[in-house]
MARVEX-316532 format. One line per field, with one value per residue (C-alpha): residue in three letters; chain; x, y, z. Coordinates in nm, 2 decimals. Layout:
r	ALA:...;
c	A:...;
px	X:...;
py	Y:...;
pz	Z:...;
REM end
This chain:
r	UNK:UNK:UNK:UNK:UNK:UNK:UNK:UNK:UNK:UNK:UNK:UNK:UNK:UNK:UNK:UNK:UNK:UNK:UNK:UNK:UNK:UNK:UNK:UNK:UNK:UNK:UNK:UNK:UNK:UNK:UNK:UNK:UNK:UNK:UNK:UNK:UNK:UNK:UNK:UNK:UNK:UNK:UNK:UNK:UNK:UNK:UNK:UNK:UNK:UNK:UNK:UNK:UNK:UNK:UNK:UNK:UNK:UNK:UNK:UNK:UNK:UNK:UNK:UNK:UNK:UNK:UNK:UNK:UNK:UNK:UNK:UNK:UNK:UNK:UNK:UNK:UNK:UNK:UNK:UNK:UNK:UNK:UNK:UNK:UNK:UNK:UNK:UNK:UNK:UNK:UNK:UNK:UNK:UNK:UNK:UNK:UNK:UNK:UNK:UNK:UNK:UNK:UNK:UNK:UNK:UNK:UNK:UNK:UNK:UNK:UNK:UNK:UNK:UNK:UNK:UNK:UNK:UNK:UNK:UNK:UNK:UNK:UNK:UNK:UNK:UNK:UNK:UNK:UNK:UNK:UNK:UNK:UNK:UNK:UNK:UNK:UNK:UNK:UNK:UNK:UNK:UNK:UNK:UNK:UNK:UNK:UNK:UNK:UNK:UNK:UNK:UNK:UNK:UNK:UNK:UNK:UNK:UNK:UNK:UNK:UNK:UNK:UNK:UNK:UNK:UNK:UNK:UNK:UNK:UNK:UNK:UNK:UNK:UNK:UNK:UNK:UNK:UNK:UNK:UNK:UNK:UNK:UNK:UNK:UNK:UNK:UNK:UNK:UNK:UNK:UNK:UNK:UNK:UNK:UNK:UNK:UNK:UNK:UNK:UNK:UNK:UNK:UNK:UNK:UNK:UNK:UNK:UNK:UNK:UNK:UNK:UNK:UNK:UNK:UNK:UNK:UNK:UNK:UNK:UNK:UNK:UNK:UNK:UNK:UNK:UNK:UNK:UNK:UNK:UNK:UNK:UNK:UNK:UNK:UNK:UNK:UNK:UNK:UNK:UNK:UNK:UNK:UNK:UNK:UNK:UNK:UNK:UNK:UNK:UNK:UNK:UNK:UNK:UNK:UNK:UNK:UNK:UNK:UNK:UNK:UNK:UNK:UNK:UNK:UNK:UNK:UNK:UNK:UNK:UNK:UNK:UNK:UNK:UNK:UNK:UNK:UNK:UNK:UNK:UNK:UNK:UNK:UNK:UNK:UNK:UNK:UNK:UNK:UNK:UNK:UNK:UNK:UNK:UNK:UNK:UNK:UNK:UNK:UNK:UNK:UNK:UNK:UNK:UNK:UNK:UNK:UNK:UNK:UNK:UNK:UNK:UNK:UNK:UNK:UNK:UNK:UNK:UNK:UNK:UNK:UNK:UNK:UNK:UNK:UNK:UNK:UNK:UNK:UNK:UNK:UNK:UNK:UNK:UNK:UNK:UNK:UNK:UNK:UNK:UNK:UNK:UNK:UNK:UNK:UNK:UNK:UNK:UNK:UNK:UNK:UNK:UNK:UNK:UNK:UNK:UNK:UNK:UNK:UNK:UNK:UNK:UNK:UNK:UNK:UNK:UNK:UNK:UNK:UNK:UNK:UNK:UNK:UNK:UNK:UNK:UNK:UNK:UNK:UNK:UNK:UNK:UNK:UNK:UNK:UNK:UNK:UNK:UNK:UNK:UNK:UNK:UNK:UNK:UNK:UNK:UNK:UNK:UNK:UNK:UNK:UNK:UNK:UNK:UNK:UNK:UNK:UNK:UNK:UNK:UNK:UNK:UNK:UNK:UNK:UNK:UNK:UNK:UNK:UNK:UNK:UNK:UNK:UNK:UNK:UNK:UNK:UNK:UNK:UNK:UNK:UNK:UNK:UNK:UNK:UNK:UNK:UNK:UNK:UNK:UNK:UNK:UNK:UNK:UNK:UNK:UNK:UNK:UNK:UNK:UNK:UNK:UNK:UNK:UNK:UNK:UNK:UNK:UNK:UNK:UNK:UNK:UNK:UNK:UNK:UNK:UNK:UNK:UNK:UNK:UNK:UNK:UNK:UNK:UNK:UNK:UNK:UNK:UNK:UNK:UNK:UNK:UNK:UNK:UNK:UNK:UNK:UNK:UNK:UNK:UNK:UNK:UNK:UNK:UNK:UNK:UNK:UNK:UNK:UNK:UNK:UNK:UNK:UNK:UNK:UNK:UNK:UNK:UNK:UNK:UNK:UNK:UNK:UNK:UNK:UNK:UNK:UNK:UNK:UNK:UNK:UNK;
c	A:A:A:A:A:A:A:A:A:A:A:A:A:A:A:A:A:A:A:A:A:A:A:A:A:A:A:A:A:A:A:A:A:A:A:A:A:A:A:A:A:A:A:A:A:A:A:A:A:A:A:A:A:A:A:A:A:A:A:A:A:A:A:A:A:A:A:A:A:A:A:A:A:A:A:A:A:A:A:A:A:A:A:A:A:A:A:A:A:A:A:A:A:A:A:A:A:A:A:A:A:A:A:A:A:A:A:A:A:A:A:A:A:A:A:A:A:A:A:A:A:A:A:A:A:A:A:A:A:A:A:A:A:A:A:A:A:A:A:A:A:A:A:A:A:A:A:A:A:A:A:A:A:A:A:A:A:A:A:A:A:A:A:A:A:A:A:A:A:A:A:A:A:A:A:A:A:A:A:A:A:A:A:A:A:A:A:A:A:A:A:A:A:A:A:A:A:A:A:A:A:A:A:A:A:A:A:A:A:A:A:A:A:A:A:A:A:A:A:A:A:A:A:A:A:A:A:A:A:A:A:A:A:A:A:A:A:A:A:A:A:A:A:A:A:A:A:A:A:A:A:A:A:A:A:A:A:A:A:A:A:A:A:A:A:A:A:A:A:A:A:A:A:A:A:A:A:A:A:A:A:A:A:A:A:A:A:A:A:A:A:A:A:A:A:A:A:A:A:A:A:A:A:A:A:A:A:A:A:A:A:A:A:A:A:A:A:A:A:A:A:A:A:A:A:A:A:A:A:A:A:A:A:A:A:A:A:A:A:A:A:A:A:A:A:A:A:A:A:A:A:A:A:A:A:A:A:A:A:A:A:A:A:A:A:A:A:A:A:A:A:A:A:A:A:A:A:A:A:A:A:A:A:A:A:A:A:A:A:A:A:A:A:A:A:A:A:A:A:A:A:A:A:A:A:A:A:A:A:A:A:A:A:A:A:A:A:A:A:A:A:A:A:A:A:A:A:A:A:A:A:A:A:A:A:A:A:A:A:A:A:A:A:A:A:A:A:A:A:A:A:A:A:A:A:A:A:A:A:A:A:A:A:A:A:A:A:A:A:A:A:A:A:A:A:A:A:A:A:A:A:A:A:A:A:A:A:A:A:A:A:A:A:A:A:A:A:A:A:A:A:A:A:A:A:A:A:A:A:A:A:A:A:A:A:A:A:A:A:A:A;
px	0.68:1.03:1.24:1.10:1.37:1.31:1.45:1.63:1.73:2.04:2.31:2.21:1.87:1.92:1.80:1.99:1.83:1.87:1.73:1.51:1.40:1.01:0.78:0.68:0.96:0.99:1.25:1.18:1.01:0.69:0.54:0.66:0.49:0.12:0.10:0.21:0.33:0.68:0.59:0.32:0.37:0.52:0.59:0.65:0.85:1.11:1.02:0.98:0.62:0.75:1.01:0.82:0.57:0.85:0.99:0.67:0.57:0.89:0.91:0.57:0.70:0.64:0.82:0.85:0.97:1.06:1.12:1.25:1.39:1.45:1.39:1.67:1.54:1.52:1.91:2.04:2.01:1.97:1.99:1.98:1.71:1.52:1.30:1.21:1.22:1.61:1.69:1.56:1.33:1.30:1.64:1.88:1.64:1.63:2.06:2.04:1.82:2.01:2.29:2.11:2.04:2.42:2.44:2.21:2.31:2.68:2.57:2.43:2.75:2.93:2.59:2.68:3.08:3.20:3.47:3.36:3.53:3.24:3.11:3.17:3.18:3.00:3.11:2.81:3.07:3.16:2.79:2.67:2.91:2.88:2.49:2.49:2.75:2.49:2.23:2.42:2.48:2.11:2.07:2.34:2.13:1.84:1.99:2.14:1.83:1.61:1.92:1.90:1.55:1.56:1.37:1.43:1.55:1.49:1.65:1.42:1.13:0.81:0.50:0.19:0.13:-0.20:-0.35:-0.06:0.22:0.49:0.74:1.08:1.41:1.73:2.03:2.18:1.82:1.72:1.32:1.22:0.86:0.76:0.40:0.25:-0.08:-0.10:0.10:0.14:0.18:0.40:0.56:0.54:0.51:0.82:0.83:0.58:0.76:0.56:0.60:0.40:0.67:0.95:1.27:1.13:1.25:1.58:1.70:1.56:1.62:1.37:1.42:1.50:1.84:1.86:2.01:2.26:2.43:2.81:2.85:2.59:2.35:2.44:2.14:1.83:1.46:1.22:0.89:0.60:0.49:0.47:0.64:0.93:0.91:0.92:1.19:1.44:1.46:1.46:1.80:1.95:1.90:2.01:2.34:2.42:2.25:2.09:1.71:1.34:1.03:0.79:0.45:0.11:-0.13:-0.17:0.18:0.11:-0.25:-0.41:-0.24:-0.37:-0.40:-0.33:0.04:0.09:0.14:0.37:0.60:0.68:0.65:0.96:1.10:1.08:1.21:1.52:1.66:1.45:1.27:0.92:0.73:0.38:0.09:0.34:0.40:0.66:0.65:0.99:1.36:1.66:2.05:2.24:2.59:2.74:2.54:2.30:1.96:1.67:1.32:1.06:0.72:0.41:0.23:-0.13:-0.30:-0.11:-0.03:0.27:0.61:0.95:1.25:1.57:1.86:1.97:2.21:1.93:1.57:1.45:1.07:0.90:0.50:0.36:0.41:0.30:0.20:0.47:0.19:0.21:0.43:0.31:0.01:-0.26:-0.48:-0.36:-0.45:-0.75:-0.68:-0.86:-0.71:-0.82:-0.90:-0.80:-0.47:-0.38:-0.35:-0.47:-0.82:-0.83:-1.10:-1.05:-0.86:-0.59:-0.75:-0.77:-1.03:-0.88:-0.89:-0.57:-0.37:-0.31:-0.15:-0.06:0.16:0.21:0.04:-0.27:-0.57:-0.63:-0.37:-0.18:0.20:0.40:0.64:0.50:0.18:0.31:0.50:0.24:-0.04:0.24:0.29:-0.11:-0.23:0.04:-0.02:-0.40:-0.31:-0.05:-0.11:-0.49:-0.52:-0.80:-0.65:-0.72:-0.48:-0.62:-0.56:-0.69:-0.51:-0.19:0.12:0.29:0.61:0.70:1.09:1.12:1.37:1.10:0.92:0.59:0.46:0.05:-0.16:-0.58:-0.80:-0.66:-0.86:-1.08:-1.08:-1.24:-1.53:-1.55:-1.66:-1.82:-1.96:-1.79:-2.00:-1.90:-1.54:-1.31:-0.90:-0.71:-0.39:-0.04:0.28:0.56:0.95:1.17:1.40:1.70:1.61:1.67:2.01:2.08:1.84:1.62:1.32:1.09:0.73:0.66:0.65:0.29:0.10:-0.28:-0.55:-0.87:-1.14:-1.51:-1.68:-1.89:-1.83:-1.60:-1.42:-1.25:-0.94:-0.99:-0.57:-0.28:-0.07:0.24:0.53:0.91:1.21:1.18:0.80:0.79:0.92:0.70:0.37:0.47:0.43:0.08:0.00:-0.13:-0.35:-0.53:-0.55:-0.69:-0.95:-0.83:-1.02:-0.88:-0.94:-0.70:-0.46:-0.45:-0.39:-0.09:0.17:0.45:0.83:1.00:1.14:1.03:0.88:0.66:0.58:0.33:0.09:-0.05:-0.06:-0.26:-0.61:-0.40:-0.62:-0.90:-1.10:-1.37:-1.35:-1.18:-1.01:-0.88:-0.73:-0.48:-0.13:-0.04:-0.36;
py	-4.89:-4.95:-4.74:-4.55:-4.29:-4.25:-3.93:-3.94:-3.66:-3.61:-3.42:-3.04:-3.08:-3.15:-3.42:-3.76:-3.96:-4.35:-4.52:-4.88:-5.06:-5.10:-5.14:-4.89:-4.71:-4.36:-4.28:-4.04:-3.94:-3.95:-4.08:-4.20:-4.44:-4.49:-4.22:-3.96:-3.66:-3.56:-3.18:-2.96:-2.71:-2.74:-2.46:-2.52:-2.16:-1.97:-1.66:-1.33:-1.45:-1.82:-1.80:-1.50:-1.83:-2.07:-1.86:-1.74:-2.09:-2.23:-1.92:-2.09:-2.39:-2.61:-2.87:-2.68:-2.74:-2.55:-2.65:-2.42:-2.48:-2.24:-2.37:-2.15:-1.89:-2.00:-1.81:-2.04:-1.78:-1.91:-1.79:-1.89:-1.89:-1.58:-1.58:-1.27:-1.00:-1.08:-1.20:-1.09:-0.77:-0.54:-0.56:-0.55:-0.30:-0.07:-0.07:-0.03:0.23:0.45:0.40:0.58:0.85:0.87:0.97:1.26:1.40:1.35:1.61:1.83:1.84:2.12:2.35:2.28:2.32:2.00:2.02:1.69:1.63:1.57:1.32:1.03:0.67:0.43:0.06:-0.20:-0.47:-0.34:-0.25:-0.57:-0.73:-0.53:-0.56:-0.97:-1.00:-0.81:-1.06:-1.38:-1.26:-1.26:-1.59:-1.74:-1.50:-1.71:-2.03:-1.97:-1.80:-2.10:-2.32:-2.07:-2.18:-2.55:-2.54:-2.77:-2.67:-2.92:-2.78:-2.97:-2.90:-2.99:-3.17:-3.29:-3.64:-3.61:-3.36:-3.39:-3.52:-3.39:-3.57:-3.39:-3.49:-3.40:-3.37:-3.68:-3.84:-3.90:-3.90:-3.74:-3.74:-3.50:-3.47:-3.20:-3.16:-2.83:-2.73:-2.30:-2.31:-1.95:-2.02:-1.68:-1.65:-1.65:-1.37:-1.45:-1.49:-1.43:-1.73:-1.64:-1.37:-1.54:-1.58:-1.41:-1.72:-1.78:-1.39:-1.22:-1.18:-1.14:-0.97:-1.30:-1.21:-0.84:-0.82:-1.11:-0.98:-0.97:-0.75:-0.44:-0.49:-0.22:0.00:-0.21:-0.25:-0.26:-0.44:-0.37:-0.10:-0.26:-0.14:-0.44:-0.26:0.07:0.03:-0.16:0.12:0.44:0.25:0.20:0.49:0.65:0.49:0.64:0.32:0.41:0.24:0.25:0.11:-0.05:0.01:-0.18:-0.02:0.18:0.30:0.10:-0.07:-0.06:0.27:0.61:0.69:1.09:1.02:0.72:0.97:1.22:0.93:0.85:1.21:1.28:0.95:1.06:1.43:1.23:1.01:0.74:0.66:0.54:0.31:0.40:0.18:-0.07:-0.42:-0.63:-0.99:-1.09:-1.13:-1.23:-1.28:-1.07:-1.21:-0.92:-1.04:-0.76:-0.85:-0.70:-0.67:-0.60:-0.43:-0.35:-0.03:-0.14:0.17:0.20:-0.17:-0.04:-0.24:-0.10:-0.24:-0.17:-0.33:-0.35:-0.56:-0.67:-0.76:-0.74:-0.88:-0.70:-0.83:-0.94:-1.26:-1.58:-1.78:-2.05:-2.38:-2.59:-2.81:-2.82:-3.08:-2.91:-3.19:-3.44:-3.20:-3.10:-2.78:-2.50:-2.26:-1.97:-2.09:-1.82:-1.75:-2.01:-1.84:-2.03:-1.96:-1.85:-1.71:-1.46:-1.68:-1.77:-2.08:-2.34:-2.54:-2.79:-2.76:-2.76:-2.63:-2.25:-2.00:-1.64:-1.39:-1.38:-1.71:-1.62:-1.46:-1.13:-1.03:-0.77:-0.87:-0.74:-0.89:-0.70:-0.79:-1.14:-1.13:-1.00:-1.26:-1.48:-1.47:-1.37:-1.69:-1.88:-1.71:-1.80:-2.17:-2.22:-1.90:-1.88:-1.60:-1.46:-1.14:-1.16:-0.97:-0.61:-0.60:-0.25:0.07:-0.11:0.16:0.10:0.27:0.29:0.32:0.46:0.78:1.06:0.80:0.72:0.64:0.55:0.44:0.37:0.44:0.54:0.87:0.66:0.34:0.67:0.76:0.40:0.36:0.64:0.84:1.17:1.35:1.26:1.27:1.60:1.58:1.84:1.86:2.04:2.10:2.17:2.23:2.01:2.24:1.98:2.05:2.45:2.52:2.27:2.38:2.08:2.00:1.99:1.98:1.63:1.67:1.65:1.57:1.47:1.36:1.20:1.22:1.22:1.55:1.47:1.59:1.48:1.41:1.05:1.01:0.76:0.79:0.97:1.00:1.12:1.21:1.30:1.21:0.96:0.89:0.58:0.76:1.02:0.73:0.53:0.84:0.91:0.57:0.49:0.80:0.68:0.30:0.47:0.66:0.97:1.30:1.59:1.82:1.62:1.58:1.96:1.98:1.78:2.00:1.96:1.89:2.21:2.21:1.88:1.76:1.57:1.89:1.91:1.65:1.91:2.21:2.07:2.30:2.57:2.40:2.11:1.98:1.75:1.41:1.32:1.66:1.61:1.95:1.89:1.90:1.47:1.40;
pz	0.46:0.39:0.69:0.97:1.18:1.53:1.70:2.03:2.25:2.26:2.43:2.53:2.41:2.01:1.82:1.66:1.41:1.38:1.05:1.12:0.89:0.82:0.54:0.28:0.14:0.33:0.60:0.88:1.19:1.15:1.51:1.85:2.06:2.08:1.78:1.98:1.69:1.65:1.75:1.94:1.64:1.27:1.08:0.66:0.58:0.72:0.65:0.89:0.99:0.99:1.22:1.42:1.50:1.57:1.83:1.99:2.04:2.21:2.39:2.52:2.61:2.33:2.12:1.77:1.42:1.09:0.76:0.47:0.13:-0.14:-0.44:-0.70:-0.93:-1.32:-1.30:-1.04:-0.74:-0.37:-0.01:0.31:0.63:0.65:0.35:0.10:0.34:0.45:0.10:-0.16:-0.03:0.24:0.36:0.08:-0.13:0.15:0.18:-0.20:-0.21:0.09:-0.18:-0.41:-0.14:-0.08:-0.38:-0.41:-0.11:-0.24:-0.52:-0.27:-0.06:-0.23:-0.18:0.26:0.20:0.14:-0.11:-0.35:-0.72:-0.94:-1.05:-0.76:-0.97:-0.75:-0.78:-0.79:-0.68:-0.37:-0.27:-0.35:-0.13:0.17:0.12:0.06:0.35:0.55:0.48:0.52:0.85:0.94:0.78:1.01:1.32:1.25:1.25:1.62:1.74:1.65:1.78:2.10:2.17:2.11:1.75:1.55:1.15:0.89:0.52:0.34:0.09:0.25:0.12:0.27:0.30:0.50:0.76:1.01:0.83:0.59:0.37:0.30:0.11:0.31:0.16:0.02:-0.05:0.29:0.33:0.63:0.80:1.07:1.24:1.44:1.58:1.45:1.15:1.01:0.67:0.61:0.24:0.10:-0.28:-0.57:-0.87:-1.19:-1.50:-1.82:-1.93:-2.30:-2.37:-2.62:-2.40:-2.15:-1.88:-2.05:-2.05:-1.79:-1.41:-1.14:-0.76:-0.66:-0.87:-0.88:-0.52:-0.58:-0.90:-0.88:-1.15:-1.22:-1.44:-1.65:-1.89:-1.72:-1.87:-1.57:-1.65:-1.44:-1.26:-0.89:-0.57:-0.67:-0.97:-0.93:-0.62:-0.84:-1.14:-0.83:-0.69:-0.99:-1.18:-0.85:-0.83:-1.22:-1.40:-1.74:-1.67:-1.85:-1.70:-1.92:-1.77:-1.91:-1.72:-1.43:-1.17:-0.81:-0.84:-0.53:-0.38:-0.43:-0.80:-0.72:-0.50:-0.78:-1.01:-0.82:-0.80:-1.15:-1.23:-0.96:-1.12:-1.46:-1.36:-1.25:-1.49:-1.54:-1.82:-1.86:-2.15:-2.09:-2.24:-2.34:-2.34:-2.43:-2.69:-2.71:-2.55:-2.80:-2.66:-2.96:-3.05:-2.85:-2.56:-2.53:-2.52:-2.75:-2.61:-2.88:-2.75:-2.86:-2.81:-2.68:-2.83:-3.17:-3.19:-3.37:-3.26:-3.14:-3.02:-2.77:-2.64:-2.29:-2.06:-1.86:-1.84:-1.48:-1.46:-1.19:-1.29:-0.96:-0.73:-0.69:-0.38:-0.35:-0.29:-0.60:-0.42:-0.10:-0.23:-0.02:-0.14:0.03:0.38:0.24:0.28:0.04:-0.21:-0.43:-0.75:-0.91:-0.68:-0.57:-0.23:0.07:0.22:0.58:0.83:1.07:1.30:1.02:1.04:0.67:0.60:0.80:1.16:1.31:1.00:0.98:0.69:0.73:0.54:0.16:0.11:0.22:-0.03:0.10:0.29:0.26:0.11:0.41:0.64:0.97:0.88:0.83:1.19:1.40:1.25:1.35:1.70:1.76:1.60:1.87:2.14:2.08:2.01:2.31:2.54:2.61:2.42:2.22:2.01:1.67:1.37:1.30:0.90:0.90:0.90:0.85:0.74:0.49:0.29:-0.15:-0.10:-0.42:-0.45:-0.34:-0.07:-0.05:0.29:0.36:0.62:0.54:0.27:-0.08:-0.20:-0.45:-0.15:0.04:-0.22:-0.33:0.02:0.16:-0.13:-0.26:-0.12:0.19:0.19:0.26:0.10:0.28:0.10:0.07:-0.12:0.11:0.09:0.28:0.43:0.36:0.01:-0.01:0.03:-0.25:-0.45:-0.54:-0.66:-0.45:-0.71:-0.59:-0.25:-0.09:0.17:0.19:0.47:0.34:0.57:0.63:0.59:0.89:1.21:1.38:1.03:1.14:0.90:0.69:0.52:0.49:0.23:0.23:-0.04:0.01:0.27:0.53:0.46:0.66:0.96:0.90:0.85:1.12:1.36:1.27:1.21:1.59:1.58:1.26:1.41:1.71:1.56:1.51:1.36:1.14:1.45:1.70:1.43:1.37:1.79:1.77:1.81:1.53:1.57:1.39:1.12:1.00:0.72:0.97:1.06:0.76:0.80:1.13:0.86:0.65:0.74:0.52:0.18:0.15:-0.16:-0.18:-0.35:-0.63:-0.84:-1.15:-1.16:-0.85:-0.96:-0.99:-1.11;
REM end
């Protein structure tokens, strides 16, 4: 060993670092005296379910760490603390897409009396300002809340070098070394790139980048067919951009097929257009600085091309672990994934080392999820608890223009399950009444309770379509974690006029399993 930092309290709790040197060529804390670790708790990922542990555990008492790097996107974006949710997801696409709802209910203004020249120009600049000043100051919330609680922040890029000990370069080439006796690994995962498609890296942006643009991206080629995916192409075509979505496959893998549907149809019915059964080979930078994308149709194999200002890849995520050398921890991975393997408890296959959130195979991608698993997994390890995360039933909202809000079973999760015999769909269309006045469209807008056909007819999901969906799903989302039936959901009384209102009308029409003949099929 070459150096070896030992960290002193210091003044009003925070920590100084003096270098010594010793042999073996890395600098840091890594121990105190008679091996004692640096912390009771080390967290690698300052994320929403990163930082939720941090604080839980120093609210508990104890002697806690984080360390969070971001590693830029292929384009040279970065943020600060907070991870994807703050950056780079949940928070600036939901301000994005409410600017895209502006803007509908801008048209509908005249219909109520509001005297509005037609059309309104809406100015990406300004937007993206307002929305990235937004989220710089919740970067700058987190710093002082860990700061608050005596946490201490390393901005570094963490690697194992054994079962309790990371390594970490600091800014200006400082090797740092921190122990813990038990260490939560909450790293998230980072956009995939389709790295076989020809300029595909070099051209295209990713939602690492889409929220961070200075300028608007102008006409827009969405690829994929994901929530990212299908969120991105709703705000943009909603604040007046020209966009297409190339879709592969199937629209929102792993939701119900039937409501999948009903959202690009309302999409498509609105300005954006769709590239079904396509696929694309190739990116090329014109000399006018357009890009072409050249695409193949997988049924016809025939080729077509289009040009567009930008590329936005929207093809799934990866877990971010390739650089966290799991190996030398001995902790287990997915080999197809890459995702961490946990048991019930979060726990790894090493003892003391946890993972939740994103990282984790077979968990669902979401930052509540990702918070509450958080602080139950502390509060087991420091607060002689024993509650375990409930990964069932968990809510859960598409904020695409017409939102899609769910909680449980998908209709074919349902008869996958239970056998279609055994499973009753009761089902509406309904009218918003925000929506008659100004005359809208209001096809796509549904409602539907999957159940068993046995008495007492537990609901197994709800599915819901149209404004405020994940107010609407987070409302009856206790009843359905609690066990509800079709019957007690019929006795809740409904709040008129609301479109939650229509989820407790639904005994007006039912079918049984899967029905190809129901409009959104």
């Amino acid at each position: 060993m070459a150096a070896m930092a030992v960290a002193l309290r210091g003044l009003g709790g925070r920590f100084r670092w003096r270098t010594q040197a010793v042999a073996g060529g890395v600098r840091g804390a890594a121990r105190g005296a008679a091996g004692q670790r640096d912390y009771d708790l080390l967290v690698i990922g300052g994320g929403s379910g990163g930082l939720a542990c941090a604080k839980e555990a120093a609210q508990l008492g104890r002697k806690v760490a984080v360390v969070d790097y971001v590693e830029p996107s292929p384009q040279g974006t970065r943020w600060g603390l907070g991870g994807t949710c703050v950056n780079v997801g949940c928070i600036p696409k939901k301000l994005m897409h409410q600017a895209a709802l502006l803007g509908g209910l801008i048209q509908d203004a005249p219909h109520y009396g509001w005297e509005v020249a037609q059309p309104v120009p809406h100015d990406w600049r300004k937007m993206a300002e307002a929305v990235q000043n937004h989220v710089k100051s919740l970067n700058w919330g987190h710093r002082v809340q860990l700061q608050d609680r005596k946490v201490k922040y390393f901005n570094i890029k963490a690697s194992f070098v054994d079962e309790h000990t990371v390594c970490g370069v600091a800014k200006g080439g400082k090797e740092i070394l921190l122990s813990a006796d038990h260490i939560i690994i909450a790293t998230g995962g980072r956009p995939r790139y389709p790295m076989h498609i020809e300029g595909a890296l070099e051209y295209g942006i990713t939602s690492d980048d889409i929220f961070w643009l200075k300028e608007s991206p102008g006409k827009t080629l969405v690829v994929g067919a994901s929530y990212v995916a299908l969120e991105c192409a709703g705000f943009l075509t909603g604040i007046g951009l020209d966009t297409t979505v190339m879709i592969r496959s199937i629209p929102l893998r792993g939701f119900d097929q039937q409501m999948s549907s009903m959202v690009i149809e309302h999409m498509a019915s609105h300005g954006t257009r769709f590239l079904r059964g396509c696929a694309p080979s190739r990116v090329r930078r014109l000399p006018d600085g357009h890009l072409q994308v050249t695409w193949e149709d997988c049924t016809t194999g025939k080729e077509d091309t289009g040009t567009f200002d930008t590329v936005l890849w929207a093809i799934g995520r990866v877990p971010d672990t390739r650089s966290l050398n799991l190996e030398k921890a001995g902790v287990d991975t997915s080999p197809d994934t890459q995702k961490i393997l946990v048991d019930s408890r979060e726990g790894t296959s090493v003892p003391h080392i946890y993972a939740i959130g994103d990282v984790v195979e077979g968990r669902p991608e979401l930052t509540p999820t990702a918070i509450m698993a958080g602080r139950l997994l502390v509060q087991r390890l420091f607060g002689g608890s024993s509650d375990l995360m409930d990964y069932d039933n968990v809510p859960t909202t598409v904020f695409t223009p017409l939102e899609y809000g769910c909680v449980g079973l998908s209709e074919e999760e349902a008869v996958a399950r239970h056998g279609q015999e055994h499973v009753e769909v009761y089902h509406a269309h309904y009218k918003p009444l925000e929506f008659t006045v100004a005359g809208r469209d209001a096809s796509q807008c549904y409602v539907k309770m999957v159940c068993l056909r046995e008495p007492p007819q537990l609901v197994l999901g709800l599915h819901f379509l149209g404004p405020s969906a994940g107010e609407v799903t987070q409302g009856f989302a206790l009843g359905i974690k609690c066990g509800a039936s079709y019957a007690q959901v019929m006795r809740t009384v409904g709040i008129h006029p609301t479109c939650s209102e229509e989820v407790v009308k639904l005994r007006i029409s039912k079918r049984s399993g899967l029905d190809p003949t129901v409009t959104g099929c």
